[in-house]
Each structure stands twice: as C-alpha cells, then as structure tokens.
N, C-alpha and C positions, 0 to 999 in steps of 0.2 A: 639711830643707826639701823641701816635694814638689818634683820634678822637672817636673809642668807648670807650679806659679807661677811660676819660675823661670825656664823657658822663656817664658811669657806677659811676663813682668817684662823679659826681655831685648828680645821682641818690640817690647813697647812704647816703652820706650829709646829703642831705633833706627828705629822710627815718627817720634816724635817727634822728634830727631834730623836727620832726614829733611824732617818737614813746615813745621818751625819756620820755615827759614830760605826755603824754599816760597813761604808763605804771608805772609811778610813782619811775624809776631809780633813786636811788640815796634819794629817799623820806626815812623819819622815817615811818616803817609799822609796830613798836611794837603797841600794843593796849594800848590804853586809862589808866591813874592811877585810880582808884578805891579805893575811897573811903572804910575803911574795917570797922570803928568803929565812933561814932561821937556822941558829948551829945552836947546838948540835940536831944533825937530820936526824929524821927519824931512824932509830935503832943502834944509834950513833953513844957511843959511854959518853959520859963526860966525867971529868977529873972533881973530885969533891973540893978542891978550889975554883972549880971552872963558872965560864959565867955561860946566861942563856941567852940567845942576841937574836931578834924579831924585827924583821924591815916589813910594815906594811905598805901598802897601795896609794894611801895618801896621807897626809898628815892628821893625828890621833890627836885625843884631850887626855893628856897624863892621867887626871885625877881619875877619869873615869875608867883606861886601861890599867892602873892600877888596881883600883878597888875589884876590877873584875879575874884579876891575876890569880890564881892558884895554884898552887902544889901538893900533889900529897904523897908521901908523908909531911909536914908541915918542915920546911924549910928556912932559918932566919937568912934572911940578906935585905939588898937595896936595889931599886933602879938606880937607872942613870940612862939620860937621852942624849942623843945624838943628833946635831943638825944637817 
C-alpha cells in the first residue's frame, strides 16, 4: 500500500474523530419541550391536597419526565397522565 494513502487514510480517521463529536453528528438538535400550560401559575397557592398539572408541546417519555421531576421540600405523591 502507498505510504501517502495510508497516511492521508490515517489523517482523516482522526479528523473525523475529532470533528464528529465537535459538531454534534448524530446528536438530538430538536429544541427543548416547553412547557405551554400549568396550574397552579406562577405565584399562584395551591391547596396542600392539590395537584400540579403540566401540558407540554408535544408528546413526553413518562419515564424520563418523571425521573427528572422535583420538588423541594421533598414532597410524597404520584403522576398520572393524561391522553
């Protein structure tokens, strides 16, 4: 094998390599879910039986809205989804 393809071959490897993760190939670049509606609004009480109720933009993966869910002070409850 010539010894420039080879070289050139290796070049480009490590280019790529390189720019791949860069450039963000292969990443999710849709933008962020948005929040479009949600009670209680902002600065709004809610009742210490009350529930908190979130419509996003498109349709979400429970598991992963879930696990990303917080409250603090730590709060026990449940979802529950809506179709």
């Amino acid at each position: 094998m010539n010894m420039n393809r080879l070289l050139s071959g290796l070049v480009a490897v490590v280019l790529l390599s390189v720019l791949i993760p860069i450039c963000g190939v292969g990443a999710d670049l849709s933008p962020a879910p948005i929040v479009v509606q949600r009670s209680p609004e902002r600065g709004e009480e809610l009742a210490i039986d009350g529930a908190i109720e979130m419509i996003f933009d498109r349709p979400m993966d429970r598991a992963s809205v879930e696990a990303a869910f917080s409250l603090s002070p730590h709060v026990v409850g449940s979802f529950s989804w809506l179709f």
